[in-house]
C-alpha positions as CSV (number, residue, x, y, z in Angstrom):
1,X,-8.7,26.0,15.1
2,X,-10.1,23.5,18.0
3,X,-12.8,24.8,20.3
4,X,-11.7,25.0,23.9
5,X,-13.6,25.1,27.2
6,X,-10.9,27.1,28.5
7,X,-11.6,30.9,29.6
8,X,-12.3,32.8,27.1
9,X,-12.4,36.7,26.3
10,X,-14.5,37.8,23.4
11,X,-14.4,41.3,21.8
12,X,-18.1,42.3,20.1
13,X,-16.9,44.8,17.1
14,X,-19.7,46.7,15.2
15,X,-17.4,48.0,12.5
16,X,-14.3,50.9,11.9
17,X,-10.5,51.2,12.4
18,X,-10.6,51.3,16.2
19,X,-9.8,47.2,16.5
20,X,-5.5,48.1,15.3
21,X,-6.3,49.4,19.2
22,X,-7.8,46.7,20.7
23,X,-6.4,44.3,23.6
24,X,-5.2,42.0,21.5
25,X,-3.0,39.9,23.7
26,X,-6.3,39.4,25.8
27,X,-8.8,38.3,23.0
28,X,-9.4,35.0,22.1
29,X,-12.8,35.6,20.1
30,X,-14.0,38.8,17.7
31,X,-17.6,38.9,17.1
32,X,-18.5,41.3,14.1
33,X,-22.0,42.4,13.4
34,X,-22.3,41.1,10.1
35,X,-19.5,43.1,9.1
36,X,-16.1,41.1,7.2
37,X,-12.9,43.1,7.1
38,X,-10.2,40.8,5.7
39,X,-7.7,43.0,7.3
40,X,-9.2,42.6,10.8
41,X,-9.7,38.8,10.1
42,X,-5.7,38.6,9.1
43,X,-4.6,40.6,12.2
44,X,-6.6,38.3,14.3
45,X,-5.9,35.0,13.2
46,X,-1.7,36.2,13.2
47,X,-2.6,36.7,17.0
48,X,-4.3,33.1,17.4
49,X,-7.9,34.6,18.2
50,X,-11.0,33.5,16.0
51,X,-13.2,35.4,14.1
52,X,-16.9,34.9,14.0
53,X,-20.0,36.9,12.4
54,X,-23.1,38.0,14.7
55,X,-26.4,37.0,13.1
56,X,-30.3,38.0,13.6
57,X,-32.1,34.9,13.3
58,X,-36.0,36.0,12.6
59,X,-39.5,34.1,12.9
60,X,-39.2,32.9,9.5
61,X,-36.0,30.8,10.5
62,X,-37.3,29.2,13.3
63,X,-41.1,28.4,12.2
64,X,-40.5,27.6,8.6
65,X,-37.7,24.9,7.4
66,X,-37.4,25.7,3.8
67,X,-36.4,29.2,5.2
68,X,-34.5,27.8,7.9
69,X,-32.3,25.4,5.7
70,X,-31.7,28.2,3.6
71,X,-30.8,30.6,6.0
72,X,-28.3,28.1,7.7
73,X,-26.6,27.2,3.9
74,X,-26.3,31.0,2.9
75,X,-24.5,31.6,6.3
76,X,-22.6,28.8,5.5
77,X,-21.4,29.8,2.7
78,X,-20.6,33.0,3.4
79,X,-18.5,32.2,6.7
80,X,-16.6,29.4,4.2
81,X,-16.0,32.3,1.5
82,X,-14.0,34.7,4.2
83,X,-12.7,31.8,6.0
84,X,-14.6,32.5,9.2
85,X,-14.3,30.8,12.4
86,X,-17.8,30.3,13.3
87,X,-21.6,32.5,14.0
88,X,-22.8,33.7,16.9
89,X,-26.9,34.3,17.0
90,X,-29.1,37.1,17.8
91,X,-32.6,36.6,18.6
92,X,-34.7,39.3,16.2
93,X,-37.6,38.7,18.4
94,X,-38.9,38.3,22.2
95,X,-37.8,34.5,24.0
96,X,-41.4,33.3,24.4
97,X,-42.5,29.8,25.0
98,X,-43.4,29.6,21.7
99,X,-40.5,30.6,20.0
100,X,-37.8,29.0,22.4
101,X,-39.6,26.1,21.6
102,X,-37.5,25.5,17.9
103,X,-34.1,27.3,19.3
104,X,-32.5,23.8,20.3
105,X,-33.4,22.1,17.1
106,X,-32.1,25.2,15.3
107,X,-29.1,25.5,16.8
108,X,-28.6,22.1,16.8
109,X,-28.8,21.8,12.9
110,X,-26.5,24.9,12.2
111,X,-23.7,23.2,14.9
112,X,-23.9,20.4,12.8
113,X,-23.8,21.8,8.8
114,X,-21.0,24.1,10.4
115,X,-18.3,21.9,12.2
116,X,-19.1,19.1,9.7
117,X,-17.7,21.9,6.9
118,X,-15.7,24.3,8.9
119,X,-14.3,21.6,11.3
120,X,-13.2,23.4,14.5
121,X,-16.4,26.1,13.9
122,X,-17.6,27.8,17.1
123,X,-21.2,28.5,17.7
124,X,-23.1,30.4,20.3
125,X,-25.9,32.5,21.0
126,X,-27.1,35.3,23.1
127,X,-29.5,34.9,26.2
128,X,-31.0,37.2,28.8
129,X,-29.7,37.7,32.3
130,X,-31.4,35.3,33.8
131,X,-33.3,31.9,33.7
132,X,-36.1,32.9,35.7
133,X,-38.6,34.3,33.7
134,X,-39.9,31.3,32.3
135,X,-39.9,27.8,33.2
136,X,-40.7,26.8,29.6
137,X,-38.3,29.3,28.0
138,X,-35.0,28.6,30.7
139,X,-35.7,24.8,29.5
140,X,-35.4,25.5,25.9
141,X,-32.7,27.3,26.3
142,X,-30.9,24.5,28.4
143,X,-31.9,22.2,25.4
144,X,-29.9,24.8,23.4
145,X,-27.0,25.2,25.3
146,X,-26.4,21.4,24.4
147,X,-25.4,22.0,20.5
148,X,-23.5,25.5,21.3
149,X,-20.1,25.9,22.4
150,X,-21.3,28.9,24.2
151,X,-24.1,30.9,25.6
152,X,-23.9,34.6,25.7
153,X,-25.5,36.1,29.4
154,X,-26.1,39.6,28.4
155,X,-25.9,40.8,32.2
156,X,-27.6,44.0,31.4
157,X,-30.4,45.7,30.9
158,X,-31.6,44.5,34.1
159,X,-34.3,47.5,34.1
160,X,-36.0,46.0,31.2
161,X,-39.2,45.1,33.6
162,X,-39.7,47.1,36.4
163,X,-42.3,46.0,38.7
164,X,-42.3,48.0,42.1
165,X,-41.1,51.6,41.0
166,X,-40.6,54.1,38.3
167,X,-36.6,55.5,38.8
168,X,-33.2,55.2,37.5
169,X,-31.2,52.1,38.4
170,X,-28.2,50.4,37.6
171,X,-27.4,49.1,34.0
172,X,-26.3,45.5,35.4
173,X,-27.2,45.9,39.6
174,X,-24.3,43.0,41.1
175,X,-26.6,41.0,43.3
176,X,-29.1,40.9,40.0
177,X,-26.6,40.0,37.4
178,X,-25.0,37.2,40.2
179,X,-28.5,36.0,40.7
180,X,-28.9,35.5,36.8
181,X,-25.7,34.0,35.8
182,X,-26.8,31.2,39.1
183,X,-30.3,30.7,37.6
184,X,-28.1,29.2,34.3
185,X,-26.4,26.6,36.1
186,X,-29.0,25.9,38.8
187,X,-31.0,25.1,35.9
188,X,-28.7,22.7,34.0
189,X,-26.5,24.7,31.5
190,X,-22.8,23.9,31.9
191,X,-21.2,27.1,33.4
192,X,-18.2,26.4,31.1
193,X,-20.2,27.5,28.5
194,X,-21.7,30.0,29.7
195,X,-20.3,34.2,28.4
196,X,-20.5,36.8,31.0
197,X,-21.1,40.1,29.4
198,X,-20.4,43.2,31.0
199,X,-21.8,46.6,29.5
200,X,-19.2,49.5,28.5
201,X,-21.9,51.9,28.0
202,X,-24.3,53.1,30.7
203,X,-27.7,54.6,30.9
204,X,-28.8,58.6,30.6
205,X,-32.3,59.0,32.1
206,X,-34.2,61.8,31.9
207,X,-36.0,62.7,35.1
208,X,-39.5,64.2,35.2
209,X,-38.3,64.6,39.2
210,X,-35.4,64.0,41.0
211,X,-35.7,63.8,45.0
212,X,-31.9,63.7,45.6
213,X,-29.0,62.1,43.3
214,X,-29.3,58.5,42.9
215,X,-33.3,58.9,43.0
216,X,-34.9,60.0,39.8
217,X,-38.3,59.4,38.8
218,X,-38.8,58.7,35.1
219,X,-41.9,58.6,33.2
220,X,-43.8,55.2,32.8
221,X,-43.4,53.1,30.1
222,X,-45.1,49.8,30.1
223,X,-43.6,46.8,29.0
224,X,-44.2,43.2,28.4
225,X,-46.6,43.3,31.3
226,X,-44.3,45.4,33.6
227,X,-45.8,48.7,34.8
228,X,-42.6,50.4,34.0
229,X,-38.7,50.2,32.6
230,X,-35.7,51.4,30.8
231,X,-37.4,51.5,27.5
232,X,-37.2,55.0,26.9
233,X,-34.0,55.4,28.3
234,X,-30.6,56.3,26.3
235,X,-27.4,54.2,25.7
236,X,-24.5,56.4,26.8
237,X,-21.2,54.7,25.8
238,X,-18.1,55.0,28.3
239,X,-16.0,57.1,25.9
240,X,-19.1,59.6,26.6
241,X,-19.9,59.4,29.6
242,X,-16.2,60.4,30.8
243,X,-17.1,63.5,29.0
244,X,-19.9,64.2,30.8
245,X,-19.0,63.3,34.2
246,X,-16.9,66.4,34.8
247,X,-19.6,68.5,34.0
248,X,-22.0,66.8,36.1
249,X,-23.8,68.2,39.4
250,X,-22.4,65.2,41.9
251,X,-19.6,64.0,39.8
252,X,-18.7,60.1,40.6
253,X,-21.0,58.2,43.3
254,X,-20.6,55.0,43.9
255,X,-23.4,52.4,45.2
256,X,-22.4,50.2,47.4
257,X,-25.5,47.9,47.3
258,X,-25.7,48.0,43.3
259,X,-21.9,48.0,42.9
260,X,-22.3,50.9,40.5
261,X,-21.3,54.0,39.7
262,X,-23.8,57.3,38.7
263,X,-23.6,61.1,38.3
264,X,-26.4,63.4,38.2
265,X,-26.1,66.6,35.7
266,X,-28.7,68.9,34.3
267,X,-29.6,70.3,31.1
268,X,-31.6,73.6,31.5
269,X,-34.4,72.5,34.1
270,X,-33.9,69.2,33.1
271,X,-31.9,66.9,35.3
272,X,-30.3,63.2,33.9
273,X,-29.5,61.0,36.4
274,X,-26.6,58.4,34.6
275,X,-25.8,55.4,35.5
276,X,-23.2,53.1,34.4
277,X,-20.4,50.5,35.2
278,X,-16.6,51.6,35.0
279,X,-13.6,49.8,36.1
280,X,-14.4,48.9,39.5
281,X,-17.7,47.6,38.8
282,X,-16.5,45.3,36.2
283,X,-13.9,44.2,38.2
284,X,-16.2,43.0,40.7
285,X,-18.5,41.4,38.1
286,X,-15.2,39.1,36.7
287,X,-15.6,37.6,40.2
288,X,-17.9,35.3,38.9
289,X,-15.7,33.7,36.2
290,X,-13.9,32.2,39.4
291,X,-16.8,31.5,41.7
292,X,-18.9,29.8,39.0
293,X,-16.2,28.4,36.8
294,X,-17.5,30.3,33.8
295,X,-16.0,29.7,30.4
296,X,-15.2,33.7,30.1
297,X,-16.1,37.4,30.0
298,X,-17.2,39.9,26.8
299,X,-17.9,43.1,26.9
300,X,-20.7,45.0,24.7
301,X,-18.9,46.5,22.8
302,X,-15.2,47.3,22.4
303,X,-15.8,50.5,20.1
304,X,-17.7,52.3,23.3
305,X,-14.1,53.1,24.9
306,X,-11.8,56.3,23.3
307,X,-8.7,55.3,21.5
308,X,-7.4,58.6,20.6
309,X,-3.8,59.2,21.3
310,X,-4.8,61.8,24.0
311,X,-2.8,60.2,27.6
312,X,-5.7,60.5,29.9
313,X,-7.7,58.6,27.2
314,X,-5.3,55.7,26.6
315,X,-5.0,55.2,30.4
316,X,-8.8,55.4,31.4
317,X,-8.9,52.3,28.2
318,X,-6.6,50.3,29.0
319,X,-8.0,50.5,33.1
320,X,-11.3,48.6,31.2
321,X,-9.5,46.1,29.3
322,X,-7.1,45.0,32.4
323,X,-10.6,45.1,34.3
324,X,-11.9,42.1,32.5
325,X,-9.0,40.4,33.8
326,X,-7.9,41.4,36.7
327,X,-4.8,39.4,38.2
């Protein structure tokens, strides 16, 4: 398999039977989280899409070459063993300047060891949703971006850093996730290599007061220097929260300025205000393959929507897999 720069649509899988359900005439990459099922890697290669495995790459990697070159020939090895298509990274610790500093030299030495002995190998990496929050660290990252075939924009988690307030907001607010992906290419990475992901799982917080839906205070948690954020709030995947939104308060609002959708519901005296991103969210979001020639869309991950054989189900799925590419 050659690596193209054409769009691309990749499909993060953390394991069990639900991929036989998967848009398969859509997918052109599977990202498993260290998981190898030979049946999944058969299906997928019948079907022309790659497989590749998701790995934590730790301190030791990075600072220490012995461990490094070890790492990168166990990995190696592995992928050659189950005739693997490639690695995508994960970061197992916080971007600073110290640690971006030996991304680009790492990533550079595993693109090499891989294509030279997996020819056609595709590697890529995670990065946060924007390039702003260090000089030093955007840089290293553009370095980075040189030796990948792709870079991974996790467009959520916005909340991670609150700065002004202390309530509930959107998972992946439009203008903030626009302004991220920008930073990227503003700042020198080729926007053909650069992954959108878009979140199919929302946010449950827990209010210690809610003034009206849409604004719930929730208790401070510093973080990384921020006053408050999202720390302590839970994942809620979509599957889920179309469970819960019928019993909720408010049922469906939408935010115009966010472009997001929330529901407020309440648990004893307890309210939860939920927000999350749902068909016409996404759709929006896919905007910016065309206005920033991006080289594709993901979604974190593809086990968070219900594949039962229940109608309403199938039909509230397949709305989020033709919403990451709408016509």
């Amino acid at each position: 398999m050659t690596v193209s720069l054409l769009s691309q649509l990749f499909a993060f899988h953390a394991g069990g039977d639900d991929w036989k359900h998967y848009g398969w005439s859509k997918i052109t990459t599977i990202v498993t989280s260290g998981l190898y099922d030979p049946e999944l890697l058969c299906h997928a290669h019948a079907r022309n899409a790659r497989v590749v495995t998701e790995e934590e790459i730790g301190l030791g990697e990075l600072f220490d070459i012995r461990v490094q070159t070890a790492w990168i020939d166990n990995k190696l090895h592995k992928s050659r063993e189950r005739y693997l298509d490639g690695i995508h990274l994960r970061f197992g610790t916080v971007l600073d300047a110290t640690v971006s500093a030996k991304v680009p030299s790492l990533i550079k030495e595993i693109k090499t060891k891989f294509t030279r002995s997996i020819p056609g190998s595709q590697i890529s990496f995670y990065a946060p949703w924007n390039c702003n929050t260090s000089t030093t660290v955007c840089s290293n990252l553009v370095s980075a971006s040189k030796y990948a075939h792709y870079v991974h924009v996790t467009s959520f988690d916005v909340q991670k850093h609150m700065w002004t307030d202390c309530f509930a907001k959107a998972n992946a607010p439009y203008h903030q996730a626009q302004t991220g992906i920008f930073s990227y290419i503003k700042n020198g990475i080729n926007s053909k290599k650069i992954i959108l992901i878009v979140p199919w799982f929302g946010h449950d917080y827990t209010c210690i007061r809610l003034i009206e839906a849409g604004r719930c205070e929730i208790q401070k948690i510093a973080f990384e220097g921020a006053p408050c954020s999202n720390v302590g709030v839970t994942n809620i995947p979509y599957k889920d929260i179309l469970q819960l939104l019928p019993k909720s308060m408010t049922g469906r609002i939408w935010d115009d300025d966010l472009k997001a959708s929330y529901f407020v519901y309440k648990i004893g005296k307890v309210f939860h205000d939920v927000w999350y991103d749902d068909p016409e969210s996404i759709s929006l979001r896919t905007t910016f393959l065309k206005k920033f020639k991006l080289g594709g869309i993901a979604m974190w991950n593809a086990e968070f929507v219900d594949y039962s054989s229940d109608p309403i189900a199938a039909m509230k799925t397949e709305e989020m897999w033709n919403a990451l590419c709408p016509p």
